[in-house]
C-alpha angles and dihedrals in degrees: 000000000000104000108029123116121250126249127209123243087021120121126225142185122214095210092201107075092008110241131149122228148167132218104229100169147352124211112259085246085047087227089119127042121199121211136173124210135220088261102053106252120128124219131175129213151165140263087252095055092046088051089054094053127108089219135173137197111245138162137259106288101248082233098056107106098171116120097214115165119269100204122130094236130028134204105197093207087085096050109064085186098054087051093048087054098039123026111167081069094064 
């Protein structure tokens, strides 16, 4: 999946080291992408990181109970949780 451009609110699958995340946000230039992970933890990277990734489309974890926003852009203005985790989007 190497190429295509994130959505937010979409889940994904490297398949690489098979992990589960969620794009929960992508910097207004689309130079940083900000993803959140089954576990939890938050990370942030960049389009050519993403670009790199053996990624696959998956769906929600049944066991994920977060409401985190699926819209397709995301100004994290609105979402005082997505600034606090990730400041360099605000």
């Amino acid at each position: 999946m190497a190429g295509k451009a994130p959505k937010v609110g979409r889940w994904y699958e490297d398949i690489t080291v098979h992990t589960l995340f969620q794009v929960v946000a992508k910097s207004p230039s689309e130079v940083l992408i900000a993803i959140r992970y089954s576990t939890g933890k938050n990370y942030e990277l960049n389009c050519e990181i993403w670009s790199q990734m053996h990624l696959k489309r998956v769906e929600k974890p049944s066991y994920w109970g977060v409401n985190v926003t699926t819209k397709t852009r995301c100004d994290p203005l609105r979402f005082p949780q997505i600034r606090r985790a990730f400041p360099r989007f605000s």
